[in-house]
C-alpha positions as CSV (number, residue, x, y, z in Angstrom):
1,X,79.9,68.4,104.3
2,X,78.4,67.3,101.2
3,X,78.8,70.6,98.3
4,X,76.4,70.3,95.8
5,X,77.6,72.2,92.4
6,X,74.8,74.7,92.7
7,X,75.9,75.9,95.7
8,X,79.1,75.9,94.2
9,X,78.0,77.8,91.7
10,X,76.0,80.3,93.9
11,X,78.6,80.9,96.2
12,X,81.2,81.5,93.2
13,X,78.5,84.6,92.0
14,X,78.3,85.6,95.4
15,X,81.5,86.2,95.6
16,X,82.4,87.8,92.0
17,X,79.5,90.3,93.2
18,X,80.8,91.2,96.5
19,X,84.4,90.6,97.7
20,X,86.0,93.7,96.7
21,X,83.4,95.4,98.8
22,X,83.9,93.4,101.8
23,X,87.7,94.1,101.2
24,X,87.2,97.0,100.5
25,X,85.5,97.7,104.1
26,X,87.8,95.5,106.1
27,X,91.3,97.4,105.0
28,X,89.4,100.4,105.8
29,X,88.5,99.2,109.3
30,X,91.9,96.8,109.7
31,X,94.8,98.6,107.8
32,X,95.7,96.7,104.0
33,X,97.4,93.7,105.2
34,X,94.9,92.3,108.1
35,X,92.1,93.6,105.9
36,X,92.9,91.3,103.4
37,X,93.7,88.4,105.2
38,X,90.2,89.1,107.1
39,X,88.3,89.2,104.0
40,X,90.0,85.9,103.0
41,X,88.7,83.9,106.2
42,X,85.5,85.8,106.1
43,X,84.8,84.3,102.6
44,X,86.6,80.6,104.3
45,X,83.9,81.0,106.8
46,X,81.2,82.3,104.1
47,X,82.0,79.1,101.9
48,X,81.7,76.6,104.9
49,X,78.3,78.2,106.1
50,X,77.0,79.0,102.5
51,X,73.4,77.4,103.3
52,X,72.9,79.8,106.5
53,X,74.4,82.9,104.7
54,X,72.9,82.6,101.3
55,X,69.5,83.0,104.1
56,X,70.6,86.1,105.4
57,X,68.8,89.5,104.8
58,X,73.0,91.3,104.6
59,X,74.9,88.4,103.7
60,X,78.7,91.0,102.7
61,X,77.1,92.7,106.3
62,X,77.6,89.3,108.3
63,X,80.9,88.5,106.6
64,X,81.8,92.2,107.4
65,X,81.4,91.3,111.6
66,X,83.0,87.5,111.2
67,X,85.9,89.3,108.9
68,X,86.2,92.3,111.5
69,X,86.2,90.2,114.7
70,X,88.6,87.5,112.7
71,X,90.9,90.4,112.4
72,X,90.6,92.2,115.6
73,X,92.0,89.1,117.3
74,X,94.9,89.1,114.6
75,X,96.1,92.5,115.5
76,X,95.2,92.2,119.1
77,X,96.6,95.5,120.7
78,X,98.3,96.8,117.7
79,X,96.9,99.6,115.6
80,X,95.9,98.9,111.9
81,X,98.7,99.4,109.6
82,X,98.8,102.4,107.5
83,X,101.4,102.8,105.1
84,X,103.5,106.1,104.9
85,X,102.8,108.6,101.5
86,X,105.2,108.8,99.0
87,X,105.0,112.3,98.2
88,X,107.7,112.4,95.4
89,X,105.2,109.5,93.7
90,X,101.9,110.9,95.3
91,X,102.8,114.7,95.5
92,X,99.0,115.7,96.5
93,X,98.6,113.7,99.4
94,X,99.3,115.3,102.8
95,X,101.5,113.3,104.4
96,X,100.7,113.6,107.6
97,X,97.2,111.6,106.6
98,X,97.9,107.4,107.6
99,X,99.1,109.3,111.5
100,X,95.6,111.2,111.2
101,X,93.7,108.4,110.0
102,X,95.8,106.2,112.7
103,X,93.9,108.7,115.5
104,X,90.3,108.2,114.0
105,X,87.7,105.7,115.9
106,X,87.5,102.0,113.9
107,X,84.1,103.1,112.8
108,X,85.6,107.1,112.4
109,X,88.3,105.5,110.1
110,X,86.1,103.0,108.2
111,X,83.4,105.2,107.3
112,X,85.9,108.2,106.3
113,X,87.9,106.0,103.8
114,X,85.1,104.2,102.3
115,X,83.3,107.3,101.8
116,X,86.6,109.6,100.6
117,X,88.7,106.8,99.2
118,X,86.6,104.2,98.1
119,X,84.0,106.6,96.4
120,X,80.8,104.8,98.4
121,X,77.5,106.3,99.3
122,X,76.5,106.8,102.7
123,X,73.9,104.0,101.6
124,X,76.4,101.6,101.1
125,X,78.4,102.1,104.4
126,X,75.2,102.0,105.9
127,X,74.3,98.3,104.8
128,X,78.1,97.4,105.1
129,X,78.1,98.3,108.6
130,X,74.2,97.8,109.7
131,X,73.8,101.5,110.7
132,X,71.5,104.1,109.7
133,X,72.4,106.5,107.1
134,X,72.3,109.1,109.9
135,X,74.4,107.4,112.0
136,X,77.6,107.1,108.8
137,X,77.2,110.9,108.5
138,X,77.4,111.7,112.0
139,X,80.8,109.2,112.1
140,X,81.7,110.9,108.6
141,X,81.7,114.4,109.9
142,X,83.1,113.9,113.3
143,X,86.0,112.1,111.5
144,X,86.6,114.8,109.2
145,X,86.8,117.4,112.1
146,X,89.5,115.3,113.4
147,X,91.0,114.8,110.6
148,X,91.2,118.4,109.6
149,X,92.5,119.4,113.3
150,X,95.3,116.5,113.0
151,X,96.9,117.6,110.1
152,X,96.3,121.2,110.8
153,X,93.6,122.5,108.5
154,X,90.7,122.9,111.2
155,X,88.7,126.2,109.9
């Protein structure tokens, strides 16, 4: 494979512009560790098939599916890792939240952290994902519900 410094140079802004948004959405699908190492071979694969990406209508969109399926395989049966709260450090965090999240759908869970945690717009899960805006919101509420009835606050 012959990289010419352009592409180099193309990919390098690419990245710079996107990655925390593809790690962002692979930890939320994945748990922190395999999220990470996800986003990491999704990029690996991004860098080795820059001339078919840098095509694509939702190049971070693709990278999101080869990153999720990369890291589905990874944890095979195993349930995405989510780290206990500290509430003497993080007093306002219910602890009983990484078991609730644990209970959520993939697509429950992702949608409900990048939306809550990471601060996005529905818009933005939406392209992350490939669903319609409709679709997040419906996955955004029915998470919630479950969320609230896990940790006891259902009203």
């Amino acid at each position: 494979m012959v990289i010419h410094e352009t592409d180099a140079t193309t990919f390098t802004e690419f990245v710079a512009a996107n990655e925390a948004r593809l790690r962002h959405g692979l930890i939320a699908a994945l748990g922190g560790e395999a999220g990470r190492e996800a986003a990491a071979e999704a990029l690996a694969w991004g860098w080795e098939n820059w001339g078919r990406l840098a095509e694509m209508k939702n190049p971070v969109g693709y990278l999101y599916k080869v990153g999720r399926d990369r890291g589905r395989r990874n944890l095979g049966r195993h349930r995405p890792m989510l780290f206990s709260v500290d509430t003497a450090r993080i007093p306002d965090v219910e602890p009983g939240l990484p078991h609730a999240l644990s209970q959520l759908s993939e697509r429950q869970r992702t949608v409900v952290l990048l939306v809550h945690c990471f601060e996005w717009t529905l818009s933005e899960v939406a392209e992350l994902l490939g669903l319609s805006k409709t679709t997040v919101q419906n996955h955004l509420e029915r998470g919630m519900a479950t969320l609230r009835r896990e940790i006891g606050e259902d009203t």
